[in-house]
KEKE-3310 file (N, C-alpha, C; in steps of 0.2 Angstrom, whole numbers, plus 5000, padded with zeros to 4 digits):
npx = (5004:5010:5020:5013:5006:5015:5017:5005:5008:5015:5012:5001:5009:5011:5019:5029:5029:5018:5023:5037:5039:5035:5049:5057:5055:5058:5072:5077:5072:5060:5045:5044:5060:5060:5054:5058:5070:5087:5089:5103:5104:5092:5098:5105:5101:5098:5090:5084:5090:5081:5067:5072:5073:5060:5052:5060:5054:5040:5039:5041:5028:5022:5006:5009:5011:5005:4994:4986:4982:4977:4966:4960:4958:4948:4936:4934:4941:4949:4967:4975:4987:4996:5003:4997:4990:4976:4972:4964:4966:4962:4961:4974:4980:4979:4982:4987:4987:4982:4992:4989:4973:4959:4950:4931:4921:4916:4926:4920:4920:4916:4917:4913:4912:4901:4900:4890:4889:4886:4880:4880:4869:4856:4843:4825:4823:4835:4839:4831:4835:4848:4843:4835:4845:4855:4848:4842:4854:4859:4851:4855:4865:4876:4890:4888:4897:4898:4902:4897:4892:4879:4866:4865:4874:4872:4856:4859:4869:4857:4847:4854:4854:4842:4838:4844:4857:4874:4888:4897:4904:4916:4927:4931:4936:4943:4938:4933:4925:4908:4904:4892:4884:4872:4870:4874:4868:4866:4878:4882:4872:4877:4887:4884:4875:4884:4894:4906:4912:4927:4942:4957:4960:4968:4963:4955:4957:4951:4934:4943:4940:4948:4951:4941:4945:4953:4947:4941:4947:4948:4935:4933:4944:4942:4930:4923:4916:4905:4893:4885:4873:4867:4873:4882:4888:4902:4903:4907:4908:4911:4924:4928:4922:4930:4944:4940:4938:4951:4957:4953:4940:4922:4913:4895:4883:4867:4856:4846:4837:4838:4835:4837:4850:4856:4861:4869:4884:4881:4877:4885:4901:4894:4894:4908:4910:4907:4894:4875:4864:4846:4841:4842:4848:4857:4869:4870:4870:4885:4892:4889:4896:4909:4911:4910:4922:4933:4929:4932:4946:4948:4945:4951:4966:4982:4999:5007:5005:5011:5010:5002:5015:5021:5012:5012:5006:4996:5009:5012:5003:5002:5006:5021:5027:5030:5045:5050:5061:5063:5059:5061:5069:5060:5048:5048:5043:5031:5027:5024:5015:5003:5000:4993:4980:4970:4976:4975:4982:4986:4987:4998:5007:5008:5011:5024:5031:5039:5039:5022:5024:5034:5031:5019:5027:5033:5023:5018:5029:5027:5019:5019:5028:5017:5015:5008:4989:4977:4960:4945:4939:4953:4957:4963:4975:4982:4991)
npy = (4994:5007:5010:5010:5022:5031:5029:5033:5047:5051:5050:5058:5070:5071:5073:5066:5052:5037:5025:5029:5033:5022:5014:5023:5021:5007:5008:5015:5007:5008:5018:5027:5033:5039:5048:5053:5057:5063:5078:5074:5061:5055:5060:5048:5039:5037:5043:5055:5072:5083:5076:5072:5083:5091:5079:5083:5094:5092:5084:5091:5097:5087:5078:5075:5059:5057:5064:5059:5045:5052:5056:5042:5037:5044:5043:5031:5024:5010:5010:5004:4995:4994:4983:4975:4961:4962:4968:4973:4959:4959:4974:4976:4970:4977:4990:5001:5002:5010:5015:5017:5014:5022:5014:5014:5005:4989:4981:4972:4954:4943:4934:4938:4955:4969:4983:4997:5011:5028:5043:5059:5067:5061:5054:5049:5037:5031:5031:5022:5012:5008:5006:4994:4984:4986:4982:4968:4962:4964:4957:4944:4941:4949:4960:4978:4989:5008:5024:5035:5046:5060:5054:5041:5033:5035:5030:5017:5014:5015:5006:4995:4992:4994:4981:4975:4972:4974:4986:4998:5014:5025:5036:5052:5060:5065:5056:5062:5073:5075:5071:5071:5083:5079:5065:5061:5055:5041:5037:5032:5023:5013:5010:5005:4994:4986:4988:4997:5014:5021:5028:5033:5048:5060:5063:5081:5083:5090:5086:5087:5091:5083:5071:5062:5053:5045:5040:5030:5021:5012:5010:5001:4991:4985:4977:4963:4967:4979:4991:5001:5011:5022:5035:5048:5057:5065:5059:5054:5040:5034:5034:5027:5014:5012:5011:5000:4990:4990:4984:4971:4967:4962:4974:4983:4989:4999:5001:5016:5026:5032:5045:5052:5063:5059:5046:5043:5041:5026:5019:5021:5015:5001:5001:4999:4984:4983:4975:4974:4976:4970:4964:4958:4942:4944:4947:4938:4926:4926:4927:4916:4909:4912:4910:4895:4892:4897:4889:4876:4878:4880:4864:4856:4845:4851:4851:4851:4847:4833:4817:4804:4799:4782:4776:4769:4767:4780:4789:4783:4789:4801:4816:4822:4838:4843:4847:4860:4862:4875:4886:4895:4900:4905:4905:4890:4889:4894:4886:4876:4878:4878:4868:4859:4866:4880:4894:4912:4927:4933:4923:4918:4926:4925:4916:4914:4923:4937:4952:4959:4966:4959:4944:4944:4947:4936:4928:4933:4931:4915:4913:4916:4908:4897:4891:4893:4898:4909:4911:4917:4929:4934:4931:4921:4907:4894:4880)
npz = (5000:5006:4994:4982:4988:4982:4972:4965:4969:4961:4947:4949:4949:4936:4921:4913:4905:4905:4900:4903:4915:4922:4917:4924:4938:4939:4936:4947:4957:4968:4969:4976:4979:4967:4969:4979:4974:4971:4955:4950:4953:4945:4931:4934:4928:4914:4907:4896:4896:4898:4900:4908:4918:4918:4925:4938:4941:4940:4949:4961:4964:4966:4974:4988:4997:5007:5008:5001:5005:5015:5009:5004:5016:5021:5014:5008:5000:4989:4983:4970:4963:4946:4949:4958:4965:4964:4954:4940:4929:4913:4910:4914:4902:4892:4879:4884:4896:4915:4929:4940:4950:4957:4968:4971:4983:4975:4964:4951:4951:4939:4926:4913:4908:4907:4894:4892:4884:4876:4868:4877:4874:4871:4865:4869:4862:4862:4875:4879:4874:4879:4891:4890:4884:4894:4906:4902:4901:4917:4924:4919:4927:4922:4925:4922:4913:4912:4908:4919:4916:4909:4900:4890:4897:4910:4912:4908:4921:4930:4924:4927:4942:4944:4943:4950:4949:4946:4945:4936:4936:4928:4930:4922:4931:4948:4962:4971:4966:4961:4946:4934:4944:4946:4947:4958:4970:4960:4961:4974:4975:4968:4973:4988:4981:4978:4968:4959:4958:4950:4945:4937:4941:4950:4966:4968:4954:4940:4928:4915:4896:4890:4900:4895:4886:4890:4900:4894:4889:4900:4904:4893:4897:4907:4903:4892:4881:4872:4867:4859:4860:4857:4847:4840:4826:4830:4843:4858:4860:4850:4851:4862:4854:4845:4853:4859:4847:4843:4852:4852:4858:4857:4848:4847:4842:4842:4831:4822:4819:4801:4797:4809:4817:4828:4827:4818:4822:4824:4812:4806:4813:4813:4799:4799:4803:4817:4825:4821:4835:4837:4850:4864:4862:4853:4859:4871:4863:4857:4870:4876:4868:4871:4884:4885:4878:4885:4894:4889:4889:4903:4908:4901:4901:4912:4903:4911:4924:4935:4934:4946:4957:4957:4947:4934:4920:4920:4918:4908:4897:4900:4886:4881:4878:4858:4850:4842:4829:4822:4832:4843:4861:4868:4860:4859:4871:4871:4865:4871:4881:4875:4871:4877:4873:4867:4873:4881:4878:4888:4897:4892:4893:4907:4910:4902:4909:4902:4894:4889:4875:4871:4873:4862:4850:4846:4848:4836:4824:4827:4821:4808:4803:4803:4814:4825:4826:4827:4834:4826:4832:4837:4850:4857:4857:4848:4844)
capx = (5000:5014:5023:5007:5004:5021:5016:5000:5008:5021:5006:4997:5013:5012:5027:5032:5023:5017:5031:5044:5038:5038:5056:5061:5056:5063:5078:5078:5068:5053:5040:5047:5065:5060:5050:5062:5078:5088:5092:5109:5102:5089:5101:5110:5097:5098:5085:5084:5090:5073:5065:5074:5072:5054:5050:5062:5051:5035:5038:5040:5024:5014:5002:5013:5006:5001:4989:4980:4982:4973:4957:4959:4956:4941:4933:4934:4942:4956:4972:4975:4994:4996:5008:4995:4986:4970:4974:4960:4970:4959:4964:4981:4984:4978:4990:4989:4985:4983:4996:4985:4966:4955:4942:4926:4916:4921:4926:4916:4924:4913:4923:4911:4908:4900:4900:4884:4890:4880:4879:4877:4862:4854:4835:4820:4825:4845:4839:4826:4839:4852:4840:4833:4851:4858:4844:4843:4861:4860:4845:4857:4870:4881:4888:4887:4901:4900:4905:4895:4891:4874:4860:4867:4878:4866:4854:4862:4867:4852:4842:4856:4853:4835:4839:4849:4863:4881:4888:4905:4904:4924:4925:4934:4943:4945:4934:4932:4923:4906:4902:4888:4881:4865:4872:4878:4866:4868:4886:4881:4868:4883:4893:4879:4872:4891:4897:4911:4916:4931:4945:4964:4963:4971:4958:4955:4955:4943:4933:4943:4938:4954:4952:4936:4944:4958:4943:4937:4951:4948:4928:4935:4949:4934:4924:4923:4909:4904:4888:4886:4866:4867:4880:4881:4894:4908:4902:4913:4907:4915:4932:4926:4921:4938:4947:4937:4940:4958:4960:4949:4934:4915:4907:4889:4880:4861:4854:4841:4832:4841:4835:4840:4858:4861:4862:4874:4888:4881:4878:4896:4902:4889:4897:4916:4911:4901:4889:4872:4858:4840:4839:4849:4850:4864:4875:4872:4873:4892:4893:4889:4902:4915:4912:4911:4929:4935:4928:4936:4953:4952:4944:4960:4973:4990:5004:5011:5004:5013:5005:5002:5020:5019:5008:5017:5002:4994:5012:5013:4997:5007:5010:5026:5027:5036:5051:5049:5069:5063:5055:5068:5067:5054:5044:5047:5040:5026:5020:5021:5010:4998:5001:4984:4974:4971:4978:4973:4987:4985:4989:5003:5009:5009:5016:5032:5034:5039:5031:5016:5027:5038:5026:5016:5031:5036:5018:5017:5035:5026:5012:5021:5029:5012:5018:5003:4984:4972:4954:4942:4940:4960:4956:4967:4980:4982:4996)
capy = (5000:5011:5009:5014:5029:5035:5030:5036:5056:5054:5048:5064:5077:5072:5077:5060:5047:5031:5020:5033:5034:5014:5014:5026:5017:5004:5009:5014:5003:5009:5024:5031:5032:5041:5054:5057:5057:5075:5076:5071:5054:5057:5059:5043:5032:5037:5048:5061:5079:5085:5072:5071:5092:5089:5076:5085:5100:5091:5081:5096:5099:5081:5079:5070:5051:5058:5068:5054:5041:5053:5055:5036:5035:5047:5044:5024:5021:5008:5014:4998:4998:4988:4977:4970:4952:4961:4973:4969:4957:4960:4980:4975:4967:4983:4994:5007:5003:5014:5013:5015:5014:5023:5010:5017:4999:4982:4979:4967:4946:4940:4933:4941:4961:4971:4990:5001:5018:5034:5050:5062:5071:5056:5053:5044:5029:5029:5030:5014:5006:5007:5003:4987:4982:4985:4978:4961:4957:4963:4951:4937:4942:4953:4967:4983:4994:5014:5031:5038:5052:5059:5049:5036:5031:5035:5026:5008:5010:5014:5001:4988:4994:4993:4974:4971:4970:4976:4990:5001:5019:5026:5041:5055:5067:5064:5053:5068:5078:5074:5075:5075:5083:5076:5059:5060:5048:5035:5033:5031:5017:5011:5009:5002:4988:4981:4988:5002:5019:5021:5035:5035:5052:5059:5069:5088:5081:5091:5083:5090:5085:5077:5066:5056:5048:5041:5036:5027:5014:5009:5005:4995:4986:4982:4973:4958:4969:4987:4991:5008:5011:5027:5041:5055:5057:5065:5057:5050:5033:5030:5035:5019:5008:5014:5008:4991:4987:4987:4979:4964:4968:4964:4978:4981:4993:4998:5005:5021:5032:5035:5053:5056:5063:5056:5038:5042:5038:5019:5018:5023:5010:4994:4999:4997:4980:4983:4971:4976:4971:4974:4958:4956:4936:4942:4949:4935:4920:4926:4928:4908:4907:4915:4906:4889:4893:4897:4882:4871:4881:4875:4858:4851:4843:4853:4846:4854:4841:4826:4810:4801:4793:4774:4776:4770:4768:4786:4790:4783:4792:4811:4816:4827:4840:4840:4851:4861:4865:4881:4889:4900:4897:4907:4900:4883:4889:4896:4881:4869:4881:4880:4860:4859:4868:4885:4901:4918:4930:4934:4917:4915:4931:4926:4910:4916:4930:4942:4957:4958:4968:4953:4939:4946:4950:4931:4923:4935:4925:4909:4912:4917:4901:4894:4886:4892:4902:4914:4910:4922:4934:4936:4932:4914:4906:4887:4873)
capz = (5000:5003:4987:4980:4987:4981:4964:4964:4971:4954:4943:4950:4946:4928:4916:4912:4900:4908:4900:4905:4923:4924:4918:4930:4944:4936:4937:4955:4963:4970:4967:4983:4975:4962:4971:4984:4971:4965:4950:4949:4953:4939:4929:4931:4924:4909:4905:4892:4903:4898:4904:4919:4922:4919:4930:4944:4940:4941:4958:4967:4964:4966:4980:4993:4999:5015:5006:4996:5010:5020:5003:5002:5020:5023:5007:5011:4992:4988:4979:4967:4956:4941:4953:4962:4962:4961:4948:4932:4921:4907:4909:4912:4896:4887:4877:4890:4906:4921:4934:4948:4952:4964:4967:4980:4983:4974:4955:4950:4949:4937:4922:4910:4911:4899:4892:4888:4882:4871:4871:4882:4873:4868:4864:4873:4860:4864:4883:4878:4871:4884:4896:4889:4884:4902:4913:4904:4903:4923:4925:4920:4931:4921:4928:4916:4913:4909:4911:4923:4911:4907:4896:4889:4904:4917:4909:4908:4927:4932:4925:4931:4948:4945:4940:4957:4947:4949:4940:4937:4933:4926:4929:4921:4936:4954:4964:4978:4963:4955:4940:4933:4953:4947:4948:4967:4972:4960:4964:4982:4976:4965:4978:4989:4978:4978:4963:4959:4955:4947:4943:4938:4940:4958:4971:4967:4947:4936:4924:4910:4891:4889:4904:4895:4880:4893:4905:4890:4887:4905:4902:4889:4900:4910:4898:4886:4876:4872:4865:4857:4861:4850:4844:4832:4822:4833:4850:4861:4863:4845:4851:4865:4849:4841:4858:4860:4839:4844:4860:4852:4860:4852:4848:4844:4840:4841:4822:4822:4812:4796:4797:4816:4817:4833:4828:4812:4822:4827:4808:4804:4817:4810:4791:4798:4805:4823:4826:4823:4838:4839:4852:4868:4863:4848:4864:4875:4859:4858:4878:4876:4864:4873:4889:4881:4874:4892:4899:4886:4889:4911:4907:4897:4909:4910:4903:4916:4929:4935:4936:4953:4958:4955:4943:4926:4915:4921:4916:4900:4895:4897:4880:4879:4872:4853:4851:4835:4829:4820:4835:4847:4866:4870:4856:4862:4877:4871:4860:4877:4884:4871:4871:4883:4871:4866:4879:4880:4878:4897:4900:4888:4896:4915:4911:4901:4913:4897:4895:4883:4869:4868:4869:4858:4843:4846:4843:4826:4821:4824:4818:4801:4801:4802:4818:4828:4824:4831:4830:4823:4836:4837:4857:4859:4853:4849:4840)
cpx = (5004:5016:5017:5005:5010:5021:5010:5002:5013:5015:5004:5003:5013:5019:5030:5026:5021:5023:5036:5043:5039:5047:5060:5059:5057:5068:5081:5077:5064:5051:5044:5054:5066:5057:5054:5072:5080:5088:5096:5108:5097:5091:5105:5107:5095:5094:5086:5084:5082:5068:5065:5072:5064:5051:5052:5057:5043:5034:5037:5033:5016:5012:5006:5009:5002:4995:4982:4979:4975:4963:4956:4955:4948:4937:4931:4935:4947:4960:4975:4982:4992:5000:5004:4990:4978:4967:4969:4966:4967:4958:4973:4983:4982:4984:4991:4987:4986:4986:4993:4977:4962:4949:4940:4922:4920:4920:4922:4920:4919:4918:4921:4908:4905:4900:4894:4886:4886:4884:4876:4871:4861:4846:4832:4823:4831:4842:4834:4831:4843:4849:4835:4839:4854:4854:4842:4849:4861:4857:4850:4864:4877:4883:4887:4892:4900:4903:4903:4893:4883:4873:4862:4868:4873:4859:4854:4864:4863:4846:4847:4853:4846:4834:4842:4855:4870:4884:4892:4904:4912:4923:4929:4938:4940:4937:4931:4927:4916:4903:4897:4886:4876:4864:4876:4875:4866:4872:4885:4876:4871:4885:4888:4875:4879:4894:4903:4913:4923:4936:4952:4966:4965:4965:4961:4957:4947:4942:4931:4940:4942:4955:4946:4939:4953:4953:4940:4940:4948:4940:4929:4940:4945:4928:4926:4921:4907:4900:4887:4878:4865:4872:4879:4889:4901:4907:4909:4913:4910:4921:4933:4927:4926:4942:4945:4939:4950:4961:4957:4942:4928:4913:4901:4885:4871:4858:4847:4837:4835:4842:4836:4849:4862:4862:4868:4879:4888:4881:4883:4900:4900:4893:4904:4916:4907:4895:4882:4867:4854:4837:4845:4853:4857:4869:4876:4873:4882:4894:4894:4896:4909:4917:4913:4920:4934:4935:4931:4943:4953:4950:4949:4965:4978:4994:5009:5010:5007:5009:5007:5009:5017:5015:5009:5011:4999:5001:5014:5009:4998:5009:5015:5025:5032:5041:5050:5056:5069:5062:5062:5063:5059:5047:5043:5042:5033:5021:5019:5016:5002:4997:4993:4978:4974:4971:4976:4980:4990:4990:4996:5009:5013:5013:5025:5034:5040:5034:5027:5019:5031:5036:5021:5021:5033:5028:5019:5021:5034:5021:5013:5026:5024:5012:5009:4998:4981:4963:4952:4940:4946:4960:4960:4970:4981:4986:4992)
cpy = (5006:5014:5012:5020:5034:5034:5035:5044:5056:5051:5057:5069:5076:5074:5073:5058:5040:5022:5021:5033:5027:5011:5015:5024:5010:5002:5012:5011:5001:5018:5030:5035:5037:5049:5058:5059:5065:5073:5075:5061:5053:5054:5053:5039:5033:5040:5053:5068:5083:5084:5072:5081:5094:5085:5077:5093:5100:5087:5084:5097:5093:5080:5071:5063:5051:5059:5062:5048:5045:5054:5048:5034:5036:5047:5035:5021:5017:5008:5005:5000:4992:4983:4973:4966:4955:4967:4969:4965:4959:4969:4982:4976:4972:4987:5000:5007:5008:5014:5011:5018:5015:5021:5012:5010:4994:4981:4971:4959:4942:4939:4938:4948:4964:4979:4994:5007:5022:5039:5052:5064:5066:5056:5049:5037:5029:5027:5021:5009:5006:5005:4996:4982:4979:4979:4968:4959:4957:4957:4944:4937:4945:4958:4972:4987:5000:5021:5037:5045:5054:5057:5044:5030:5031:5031:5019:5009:5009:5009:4996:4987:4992:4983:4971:4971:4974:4982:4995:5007:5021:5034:5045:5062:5063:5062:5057:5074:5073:5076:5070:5077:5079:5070:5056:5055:5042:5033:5030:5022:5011:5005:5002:4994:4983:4983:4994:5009:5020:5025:5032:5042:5055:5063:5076:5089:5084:5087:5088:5088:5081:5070:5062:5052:5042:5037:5031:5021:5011:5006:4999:4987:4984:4977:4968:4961:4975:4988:5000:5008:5017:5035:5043:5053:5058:5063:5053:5041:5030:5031:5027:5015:5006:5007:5000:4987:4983:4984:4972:4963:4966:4971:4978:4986:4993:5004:5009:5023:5036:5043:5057:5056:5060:5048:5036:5038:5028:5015:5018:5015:5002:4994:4997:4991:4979:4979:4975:4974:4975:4969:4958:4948:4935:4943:4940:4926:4920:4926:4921:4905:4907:4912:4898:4888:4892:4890:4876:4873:4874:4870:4853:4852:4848:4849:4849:4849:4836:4821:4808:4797:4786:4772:4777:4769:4776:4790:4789:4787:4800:4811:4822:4830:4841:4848:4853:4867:4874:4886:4893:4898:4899:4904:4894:4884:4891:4890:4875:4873:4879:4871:4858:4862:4875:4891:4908:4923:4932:4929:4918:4920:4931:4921:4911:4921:4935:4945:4956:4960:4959:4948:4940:4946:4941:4926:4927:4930:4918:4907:4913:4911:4895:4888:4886:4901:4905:4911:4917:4929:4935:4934:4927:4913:4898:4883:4875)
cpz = (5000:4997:4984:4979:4984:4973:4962:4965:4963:4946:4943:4948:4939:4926:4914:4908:4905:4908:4902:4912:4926:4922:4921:4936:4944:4939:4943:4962:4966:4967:4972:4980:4972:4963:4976:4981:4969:4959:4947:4948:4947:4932:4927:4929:4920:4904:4900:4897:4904:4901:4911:4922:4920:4923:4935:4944:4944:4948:4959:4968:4966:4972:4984:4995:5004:5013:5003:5000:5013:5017:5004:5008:5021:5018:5006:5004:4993:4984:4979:4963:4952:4941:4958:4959:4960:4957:4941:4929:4915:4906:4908:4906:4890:4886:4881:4895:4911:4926:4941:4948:4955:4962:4975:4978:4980:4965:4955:4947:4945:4932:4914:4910:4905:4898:4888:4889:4878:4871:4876:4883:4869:4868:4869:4870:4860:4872:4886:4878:4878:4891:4897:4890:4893:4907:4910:4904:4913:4928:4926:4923:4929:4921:4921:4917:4909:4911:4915:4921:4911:4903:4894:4897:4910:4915:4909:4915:4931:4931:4926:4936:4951:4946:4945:4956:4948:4943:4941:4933:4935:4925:4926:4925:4944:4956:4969:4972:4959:4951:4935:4940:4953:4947:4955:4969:4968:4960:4970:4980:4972:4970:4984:4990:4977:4972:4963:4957:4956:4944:4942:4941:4947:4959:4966:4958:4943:4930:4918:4904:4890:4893:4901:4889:4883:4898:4900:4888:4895:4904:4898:4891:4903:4907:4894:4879:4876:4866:4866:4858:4857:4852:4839:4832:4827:4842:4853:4863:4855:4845:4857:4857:4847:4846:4856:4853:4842:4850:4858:4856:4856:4856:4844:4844:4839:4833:4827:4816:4808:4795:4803:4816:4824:4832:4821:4816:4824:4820:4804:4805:4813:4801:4792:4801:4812:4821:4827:4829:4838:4845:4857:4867:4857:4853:4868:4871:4859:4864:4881:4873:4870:4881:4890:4878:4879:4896:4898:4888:4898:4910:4905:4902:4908:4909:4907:4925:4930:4937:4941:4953:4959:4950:4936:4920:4914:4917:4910:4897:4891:4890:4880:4875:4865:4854:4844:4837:4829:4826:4842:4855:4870:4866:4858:4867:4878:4868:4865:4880:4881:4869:4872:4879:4869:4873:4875:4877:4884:4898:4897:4890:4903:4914:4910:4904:4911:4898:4889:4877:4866:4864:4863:4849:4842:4842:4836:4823:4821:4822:4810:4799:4800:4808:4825:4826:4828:4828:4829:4828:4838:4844:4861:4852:4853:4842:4834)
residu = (UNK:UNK:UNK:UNK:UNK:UNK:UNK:UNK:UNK:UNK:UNK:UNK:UNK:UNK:UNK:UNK:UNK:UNK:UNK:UNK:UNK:UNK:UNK:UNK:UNK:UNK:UNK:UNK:UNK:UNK:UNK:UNK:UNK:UNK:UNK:UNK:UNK:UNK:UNK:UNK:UNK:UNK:UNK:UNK:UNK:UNK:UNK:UNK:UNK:UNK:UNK:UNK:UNK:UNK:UNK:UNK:UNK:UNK:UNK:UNK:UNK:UNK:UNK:UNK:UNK:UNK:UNK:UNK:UNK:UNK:UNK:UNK:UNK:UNK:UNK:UNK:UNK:UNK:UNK:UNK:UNK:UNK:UNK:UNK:UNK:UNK:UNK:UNK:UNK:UNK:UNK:UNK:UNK:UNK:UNK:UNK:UNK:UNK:UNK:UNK:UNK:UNK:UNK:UNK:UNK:UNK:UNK:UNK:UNK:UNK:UNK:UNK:UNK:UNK:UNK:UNK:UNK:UNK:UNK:UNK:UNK:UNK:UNK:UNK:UNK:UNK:UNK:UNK:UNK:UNK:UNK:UNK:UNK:UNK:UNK:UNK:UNK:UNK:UNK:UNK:UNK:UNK:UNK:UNK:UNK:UNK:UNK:UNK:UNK:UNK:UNK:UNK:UNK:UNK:UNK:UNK:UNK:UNK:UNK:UNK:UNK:UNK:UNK:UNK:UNK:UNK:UNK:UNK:UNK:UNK:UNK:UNK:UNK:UNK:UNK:UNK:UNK:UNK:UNK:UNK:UNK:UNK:UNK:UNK:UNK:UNK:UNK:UNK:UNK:UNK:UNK:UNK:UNK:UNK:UNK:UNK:UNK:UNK:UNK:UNK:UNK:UNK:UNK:UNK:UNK:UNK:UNK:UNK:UNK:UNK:UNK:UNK:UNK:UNK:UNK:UNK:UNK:UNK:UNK:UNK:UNK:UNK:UNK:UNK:UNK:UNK:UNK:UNK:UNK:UNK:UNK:UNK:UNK:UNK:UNK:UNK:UNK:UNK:UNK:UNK:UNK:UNK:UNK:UNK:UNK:UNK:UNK:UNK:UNK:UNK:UNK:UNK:UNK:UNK:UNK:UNK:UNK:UNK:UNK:UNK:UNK:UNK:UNK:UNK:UNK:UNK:UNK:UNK:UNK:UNK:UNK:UNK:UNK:UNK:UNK:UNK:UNK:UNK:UNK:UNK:UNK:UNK:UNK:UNK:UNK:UNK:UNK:UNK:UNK:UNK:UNK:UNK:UNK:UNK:UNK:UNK:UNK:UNK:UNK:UNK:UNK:UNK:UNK:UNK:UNK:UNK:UNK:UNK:UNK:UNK:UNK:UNK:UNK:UNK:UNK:UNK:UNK:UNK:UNK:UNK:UNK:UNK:UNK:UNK:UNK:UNK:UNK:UNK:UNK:UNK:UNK:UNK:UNK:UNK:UNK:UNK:UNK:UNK:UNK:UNK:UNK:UNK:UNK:UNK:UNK:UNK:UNK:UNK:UNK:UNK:UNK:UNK:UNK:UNK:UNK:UNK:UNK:UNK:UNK:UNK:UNK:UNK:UNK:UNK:UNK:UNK:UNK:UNK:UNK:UNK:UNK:UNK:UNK:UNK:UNK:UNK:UNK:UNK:UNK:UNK:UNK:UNK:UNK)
# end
């Protein structure tokens, strides 16, 4: 928890980039380290002087740990890094994850989550939709993930809520600030119902424009699924669909009224491949899929199991895995993994304890020797 808050006060000074600021504690050590360094010491890890006379610039000015210890405390929120066991994996393994987390209440442990996004200025029928949408997937116990925003957003938590169900508003500025005011008490019945409000951004954070199309990768890291209910052309929920396209997410899309401008941009989306639904059961047919695929993954033995000593038949059984020449060590290591059945990327990830940049450029190389494929939702990997 310490270490945390020390990340969390150098997060909060800004003047660094998020891969830059992971280097540089890094290369000292801890958060602590790097907060309490000069810059002569700055300097010797290698940084660009820039850099380094920017990030000595910008600690001086970040809100020390006492300080956010003391919001986490009175404010009864938990301060989560992307070094701990119960850091989202499925936000994790996104291309830009948040270092650290201010969760008020409990993120949701369900395997499948899901995302209802809009507009802000959305119609009676964006507000229908998002509220049909939300409240049966909530019905069958999935939570709903959005952005705590007006119409759209406030509409999907509200009818999960109504549904009993569990449900993640992400917010865009500090969790000591809200925003919209007129949504004070849903977050309270948020929180409440067991579900979570959710901020990277530190206390006394306003909810600039720029902070929602960063609060929007994280709705996405939080979900398997993200469902546009409706959007005009420049909305920000198609910067979400954008995000979710590229992290491998479904998305989906609800069609409108050719002649209402606020449903162009769901029309936009639905032409570049978005799933159209007028029917919660297209969402929860691939929801079956996607957990049927899962199931199959932990049901196949490990070949990572030994079989019961004395037991020379059980251990004839084990099939080794083969050794393919072409394949470099990490490769090899990636195809016994995958020996058992098809893995995630997550998986393939925590196993060879490489970062994701790595493992990631190594399947490409074996997957261009034709050594191992992706199925059609790009989402596992298998022999």
């Amino acid at each position: 928890m310490v270490n945390n808050l020390y990340l969390a006060a150098l997060c909060a000074a800004g003047g660094l980039g998020r891969a830059k600021l992971v280097e540089l504690v890094g290369a000292l050590g801890s958060a602590r380290a790097v907060l309490e360094a000069d810059a002569e010491t700055l300097m010797g890890t290698g940084l660009l002087a820039e850099d380094v006379a920017r990030a000595y610039a910008r600690k001086r000015k970040a809100r020390w740990p006492e300080h956010i210890e003391h919001f986490c405390n009175q404010h009864a929120v938990q301060l989560i890094s992307y070094k701990d066991a119960n850091y989202p994996l499925s936000l994790l393994h996104t291309a830009d994850p948040p270092l650290v987390l201010y969760v008020k209440g409990k993120l949701p442990t369900e395997d499948y989550r899901f995302a209802v996004v809009g507009s802000r200025a959305c119609t009676e029928y964006g507000r229908r939709a998002a509220d049909y949408f939300a409240s049966e997937l909530a019905e069958r116990g999935v939570p709903i993930i959005s952005g705590g925003a007006r119409g759209i957003d406030t509409a999907a938590h509200a009818a999960c809520l109504r549904k009993g169900g569990k449900t993640v508003a992400v917010l865009g500025c500090g969790l000591d600030i809200v925003y919209p005011e007129e949504n004070a008490g849903l977050f309270q019945r948020i929180v409440e119902q067991g579900g979570a409000v959710v901020s990277e951004f530190a206390p006394e954070t306003p909810p600039i424009y720029y902070n929602f199309p960063a609060r929007n990768r994280i709705i996405v890291g939080l979900s398997q699924g993200v469902l546009v209910a409706q959007a005009a052309k420049k909305s920000g929920a198609i910067i979400t669909a954008n995000i979710a396209a590229d992290e491998g997410r479904d998305v989906y899309c609800v069609p409108g009224n050719v002649f209402d401008k606020t449903s162009i941009g769901c029309h936009e989306l639905i032409r570049m491949g978005a799933k159209l639904v007028d029917n919660v059961e297209h969402i929860l047919e691939d929801k079956l899929s996607w957990e049927m695929a899962r199931k199959e993954r932990i049901m196949q033995p490990s070949i990572f199991e030994l079989a019961p000593l004395g037991s020379e038949e059980k251990e004839a059984k084990v099939e080794q895995p083969k050794v393919i020449i072409n394949a470099s060590p990490l490769g090899q290591k990636l195809l016994a993994c995958m020996q058992g059945g098809a893995r995630s990327l997550e998986e393939l990830t925590e196993y060879c304890t490489e970062s994701l940049a790595t493992v990631s450029m190594e399947l490409l190389e074996l997957q261009m020797q034709g050594l191992v494929a992706q199925d059609q939702a790009q989402k596992y990997y298998r022999r």
